[in-house]
Phi, psi and omega in degrees: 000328172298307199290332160280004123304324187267343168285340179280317183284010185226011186250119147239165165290143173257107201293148120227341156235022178024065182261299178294331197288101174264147177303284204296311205287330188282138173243107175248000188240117175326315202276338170237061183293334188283289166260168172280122160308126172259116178286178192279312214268155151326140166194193207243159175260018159252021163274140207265203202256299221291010168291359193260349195245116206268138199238124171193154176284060220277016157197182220260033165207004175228113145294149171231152199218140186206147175274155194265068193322314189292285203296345172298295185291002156290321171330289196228150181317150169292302187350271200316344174269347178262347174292310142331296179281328193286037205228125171267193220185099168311121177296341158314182174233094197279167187248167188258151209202151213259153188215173188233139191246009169223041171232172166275318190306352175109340206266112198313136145200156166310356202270277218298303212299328164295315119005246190315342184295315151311324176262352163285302183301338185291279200315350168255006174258005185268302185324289200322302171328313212066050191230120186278170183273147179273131192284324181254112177278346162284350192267322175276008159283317193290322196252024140274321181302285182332328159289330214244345195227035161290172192222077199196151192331163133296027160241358172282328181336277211299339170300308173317308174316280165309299173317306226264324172265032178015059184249013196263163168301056177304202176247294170345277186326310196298318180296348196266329175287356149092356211253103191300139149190157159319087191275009178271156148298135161306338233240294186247010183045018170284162185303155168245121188220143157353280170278031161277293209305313191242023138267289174289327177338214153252296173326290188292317166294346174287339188260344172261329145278014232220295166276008165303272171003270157317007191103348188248162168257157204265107179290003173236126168239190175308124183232190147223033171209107186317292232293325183279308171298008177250320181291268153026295178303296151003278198300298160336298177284146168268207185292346178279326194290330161291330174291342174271312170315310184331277204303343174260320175304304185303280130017251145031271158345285176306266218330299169293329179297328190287337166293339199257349155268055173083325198301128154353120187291117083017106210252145183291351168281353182286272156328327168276337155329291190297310173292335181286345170282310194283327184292330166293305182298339171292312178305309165309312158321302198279314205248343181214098188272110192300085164317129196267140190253073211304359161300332173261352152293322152296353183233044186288161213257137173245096186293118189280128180265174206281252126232152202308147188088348176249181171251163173256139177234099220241127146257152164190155160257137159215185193231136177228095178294318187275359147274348196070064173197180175235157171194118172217183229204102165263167219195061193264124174234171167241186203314290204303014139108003175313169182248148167240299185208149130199147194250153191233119185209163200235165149209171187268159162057059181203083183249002177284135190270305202273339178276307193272328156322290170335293199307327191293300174338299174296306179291327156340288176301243162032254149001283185290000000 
C-alpha cells in the first residue's frame, strides 16, 4: 500500500492535447504536483485542460497549439497562471500521457522512488523530533557537492559523509540500534558519542594537539549538529585545510577501530606522524602531478631483506623549488620485513636534490 501511495504522489499528467486531463480533479502542473490547482471561477469537475488551449490550423498539414492567455489568467490565481503558460504545448499531434516527476526524463525507476522514499522518511522523523528542515534545499544540495568533490581517497569522503550523518558506529549508536556490543571509548571508558570519539577523548585531543604543534589548525570545534560543523567547515577552509580534515578524520577513525579490534593503542604522536605522511603524499599527489617514468617500469626495483638480526633503513627525498623546501621519509624493518619505525621531516630553504639527499642520509643515521 506504501509503494502505491508513493507512485500516485509522484505520477502527473503530461499535456499534450489536454483531451484526458481534468483541470480540477487531475495534477498537470510540475511546479505544484502534489495538489490539484483549484481556479477561482466555477466549473464542472470534468472539464478537460484543452478547453484553456486554442487549438487550430494554419495549413491543411500543420497545426499549431497556444494556451488561450486571457483565459488562463481569469481562471486562475497569478502564481499559478504563469506556472501554466510556462507548460510548452506541441505543436504535433500528441496524447496526453502520465510522467514520473523525479527522473528527468519522465520514466519511473526504482532508483528514484527509493529516493524519494528516504527522503520522506528523514522529514518525517526530523518532524517527530521537531527538528525543522533547511528551507533552501538547492543551497544544501550545493554543500553535499562540495563534500564529495574535496580532493581525497573516497573511503575518507565517505568517513566524512557519515560523520556529518552522525550514521557512524559509535557506542552510542549501537545502543541506540539495539546492538550488544561494548558502548564505551576504547581509549578512555567514557560514554561514545559522535562528539567524544573525535573531540573530547583524551587520546584524540592529544592528536589535535599535536597537530596545532605542527602548524595545522584545529578545525572541528565543539559542535551540536555534525551535518552543520561539517558545512560551517566547508565553506570556511580553504582546499588544502579541508584535505587535512578529510585525513584526520579518517585516521581518527582508524585508529580507534583498530584498538576495539584487539589491536595494540597506538600512542598519539604515532598517529600524527603517519597521518602528516599520508597529508603529504596526497597533497603531492593531487596538487603536483607526478609524470610517471617508463624507465621504471622496465626496471623495477626489488627490495633485498637483511640477514636475520639486522635491520633495513629505507630513506628518500624530495624537493619543492616552488616552495623552497624539502621533505623526506624514513622506514625502518627488519630481515622478515616487518616495520618498525618511521619518521617524517620537512626543513626549509632546501632546493637542491643531491643537498637533500645528504641531508636525508644524515638524519637516517641519527634515527637508526
Amino acid at each position: 500500500m506504501y509503494g502505491r501511495s508513493l507512485l500516485e504522489h509522484g505520477i502527473f499528467g503530461r499535456v499534450g492535447d489536454g483531451k484526458e486531463i481534468r483541470i480540477k480533479k487531475d495534477k498537470w502542473i510540475p511546479e505544484a504536483s502534489y495538489l490539484p490547482i483549484l481556479p477561482h471561477v466555477d466549473m464542472p469537475d470534468d472539464l478537460k485542460v484543452s478547453s484553456l488551449i486554442d487549438d487550430y490550423s494554419r495549413q491543411w498539414n500543420d497545426y499549431s497549439r497556444q494556451w488561450n492567455e486571457e483565459l488562463v489568467r481569469i481562471c486562475f490565481r497569478p502564481a499559478d497562471a504563469e506556472c501554466i503558460l510556462n507548460i510548452p504545448l506541441s505543436h504535433n499531434q500528441v496524447y496526453d500521457c502520465l510522467s514520473w516527476m523525479h527522473t528527468r526524463t519522465g520514466i519511473y525507476t526504482v532508483k528514484s522512488a527509493y529516493i524519494r522514499a528516504k527522503c520522506e522518511a528523514i522529514h518525517l522523523k526530523s518532524s517527530a523530533k521537531a527538528k525543522g528542515e533547511p528551507s533552501n534545499q538547492v543551497c544544501t544540495t550545493k554543500e553535499w557537492k562540495s563534500l564529495w568533490n574535496i580532493k581525497a581517497p573516497p573511503k575518507m569522503k565517505i568517513v566524512l559523509w557519515r560523520f556529518a550523518h552522525n550514521c557512524l558506529p559509535t557506542g552510542q549508536q549501537l545502543t541506540r540500534r539495539k546492538i550488544l556490543a561494548y558502548n564505551l571509548c576504547c581509549h578512555c571508558g567514557r560514554e561514545e558519542t559522535i562528539e567524544h570519539a573525535f573531540l573530547s577523548c583524551k587520546y584524540v585531543d592529544e592528536i589535535w594537539r599535536e597537530l596545532k604543534r605542527c602548524g595545522f589548525r584545529r578545525l572541528i570545534k565543539y559542535f551540536q549538529s555534525p551535518q552543520q560543523r561539517v558545512f560551517e567547515t566547508l565553506a570556511a577552509c580553504s582546499e588544502r585545510d579541508v584535505v587535512i580534515l578529510v585525513i584526520s578524520v579518517w585516521h581518527i577513525w582508524g585508529a580507534r577501530n583498530a584498538v576495539r579490534n584487539g589491536e595494540p593503542e597506538v600512542h598519539p604522536h604515532c598517529i600524527v606522524e603517519k597521518l602528516l605522511a599520508y597529508v603529504d603524499m596526497v597533497l603531492l599527489r593531487l596538487y603536483v602531478p607526478v609524470s610517471p617514468n617508463c624507465c621504471d617500469y622496465l626496471k623495477p626495483k626489488h627490495l633485498e631483506p637483511p640477514l636475520e638480526g639486522w635491520i633495513t633503513v629505507n630513506v628518500d627525498a624530495v624537493v619543492f623549488r616552488k616552495t623552497n623546501h624539502m621533505g623526506m621519509g624514513i622506514v625502518i624493518r627488519n630481515h622478515m620485513g616487518v616495520f618498525l619505525a618511521a619518521c617524517r621531516q620537512g626543513l626549509d630553504n632546501i632546493n637542491d636534490p643531491e643537498f637533500a639527499e645528504a641531508v636525508a642520509c644524515k638524519r637516517r643515521v641519527l634515527f637508526a
